[in-house]
C-alpha positions as a Markdown table, in Angstrom:
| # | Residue | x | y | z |
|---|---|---|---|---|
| 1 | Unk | 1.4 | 4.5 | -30.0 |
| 2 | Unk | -2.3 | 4.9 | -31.5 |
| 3 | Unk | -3.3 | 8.5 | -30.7 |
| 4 | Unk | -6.4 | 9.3 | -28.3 |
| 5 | Unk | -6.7 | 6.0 | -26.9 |
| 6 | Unk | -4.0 | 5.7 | -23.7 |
| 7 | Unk | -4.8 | 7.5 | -20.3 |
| 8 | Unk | -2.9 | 10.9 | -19.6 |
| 9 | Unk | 0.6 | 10.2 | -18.2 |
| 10 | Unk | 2.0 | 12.8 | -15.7 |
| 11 | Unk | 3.6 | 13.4 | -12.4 |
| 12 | Unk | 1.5 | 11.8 | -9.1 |
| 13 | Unk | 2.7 | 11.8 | -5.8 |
| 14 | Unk | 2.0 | 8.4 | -4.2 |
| 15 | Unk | 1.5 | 9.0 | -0.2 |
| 16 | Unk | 2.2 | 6.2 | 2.8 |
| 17 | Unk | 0.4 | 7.9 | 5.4 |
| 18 | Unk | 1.6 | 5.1 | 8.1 |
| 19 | Unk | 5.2 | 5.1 | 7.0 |
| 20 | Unk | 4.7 | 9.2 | 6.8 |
| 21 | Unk | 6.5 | 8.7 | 3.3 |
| 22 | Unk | 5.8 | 10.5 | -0.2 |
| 23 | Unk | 7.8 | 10.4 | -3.8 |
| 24 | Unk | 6.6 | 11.8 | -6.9 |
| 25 | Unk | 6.8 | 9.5 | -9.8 |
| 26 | Unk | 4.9 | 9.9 | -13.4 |
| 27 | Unk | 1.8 | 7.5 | -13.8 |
| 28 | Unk | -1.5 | 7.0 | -15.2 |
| 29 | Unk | -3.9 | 7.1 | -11.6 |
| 30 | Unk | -5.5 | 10.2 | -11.3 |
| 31 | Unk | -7.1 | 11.4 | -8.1 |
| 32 | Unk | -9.3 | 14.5 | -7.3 |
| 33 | Unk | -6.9 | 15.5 | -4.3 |
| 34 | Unk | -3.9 | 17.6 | -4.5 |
| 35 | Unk | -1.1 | 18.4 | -2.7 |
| 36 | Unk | 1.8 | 20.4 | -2.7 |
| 37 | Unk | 5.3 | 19.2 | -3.5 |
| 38 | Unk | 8.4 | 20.1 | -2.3 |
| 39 | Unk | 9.2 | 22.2 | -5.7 |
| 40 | Unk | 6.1 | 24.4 | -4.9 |
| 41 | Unk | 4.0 | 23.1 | -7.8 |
| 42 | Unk | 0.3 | 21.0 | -7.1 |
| 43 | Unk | 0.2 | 17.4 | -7.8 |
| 44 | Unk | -2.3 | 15.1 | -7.2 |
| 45 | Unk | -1.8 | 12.3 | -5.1 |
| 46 | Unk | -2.9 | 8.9 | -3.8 |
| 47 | Unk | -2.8 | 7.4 | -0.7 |
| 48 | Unk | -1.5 | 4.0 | -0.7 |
| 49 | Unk | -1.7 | 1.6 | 2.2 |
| 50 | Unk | 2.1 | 0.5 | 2.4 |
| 51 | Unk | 5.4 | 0.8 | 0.4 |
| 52 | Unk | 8.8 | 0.5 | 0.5 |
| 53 | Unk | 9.1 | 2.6 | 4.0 |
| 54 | Unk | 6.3 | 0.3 | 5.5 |
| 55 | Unk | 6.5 | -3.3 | 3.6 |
| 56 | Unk | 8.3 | -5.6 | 6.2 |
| 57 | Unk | 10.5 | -6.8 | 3.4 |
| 58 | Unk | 12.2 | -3.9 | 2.7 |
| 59 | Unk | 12.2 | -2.7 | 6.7 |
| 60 | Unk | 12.8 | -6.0 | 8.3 |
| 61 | Unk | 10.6 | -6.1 | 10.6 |
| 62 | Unk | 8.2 | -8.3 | 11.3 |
| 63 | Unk | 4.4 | -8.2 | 12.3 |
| 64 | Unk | 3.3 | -10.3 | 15.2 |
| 65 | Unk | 0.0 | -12.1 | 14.2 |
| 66 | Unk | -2.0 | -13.7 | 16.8 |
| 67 | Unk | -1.8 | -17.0 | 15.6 |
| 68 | Unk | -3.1 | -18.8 | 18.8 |
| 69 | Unk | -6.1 | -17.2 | 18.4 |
| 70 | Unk | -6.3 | -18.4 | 14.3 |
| 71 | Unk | -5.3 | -22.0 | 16.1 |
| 72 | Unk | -8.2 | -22.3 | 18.2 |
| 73 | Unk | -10.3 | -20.4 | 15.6 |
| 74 | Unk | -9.3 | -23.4 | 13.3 |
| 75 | Unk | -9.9 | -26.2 | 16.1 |
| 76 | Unk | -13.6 | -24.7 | 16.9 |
| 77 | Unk | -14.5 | -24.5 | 13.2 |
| 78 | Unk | -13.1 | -28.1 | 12.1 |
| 79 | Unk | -12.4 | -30.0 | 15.6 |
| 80 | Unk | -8.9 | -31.0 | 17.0 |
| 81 | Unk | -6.8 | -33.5 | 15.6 |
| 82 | Unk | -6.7 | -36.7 | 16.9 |
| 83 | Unk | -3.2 | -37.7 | 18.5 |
| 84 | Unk | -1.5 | -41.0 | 16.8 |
């Protein structure tokens, strides 16, 4: 690899705050908040919006959507179809 040209690559601790789950992995995102692991030294971390703890794949569950109202929202916006 060229030298001076690639981003820094060190430990980050990725966050799901809704699963309540952490793991420290190396990458390239940076961030200017910190926290503190579990081996006492400060990373910095990044709060991510859903992983492996919270993706319904991996948990198998389900969300529930309201698809009635995304019917009716459809219907209103492009009329009903017509029975055959």
């Amino acid at each position: 690899m060229k030298p001076g040209i690639h981003p820094a690559y060190g430990p980050v601790v990725f966050r799901d705050r809704a699963a309540g789950f952490a793991f420290l992995t190396r990458s390239t995102m940076t961030s200017d908040r910190t926290v503190e692991w579990e081996d006492g030294n400060t990373y910095p971390v990044v709060d991510v919006e859903i992983s492996s703890a919270s993706h319904p794949f991996y948990t198998g569950t389900a969300r529930v959507l309201d698809t009635a109202g995304r019917v009716e929202r459809f219907e209103r916006r492009y009329g009903r179809r017509e029975a055959r």
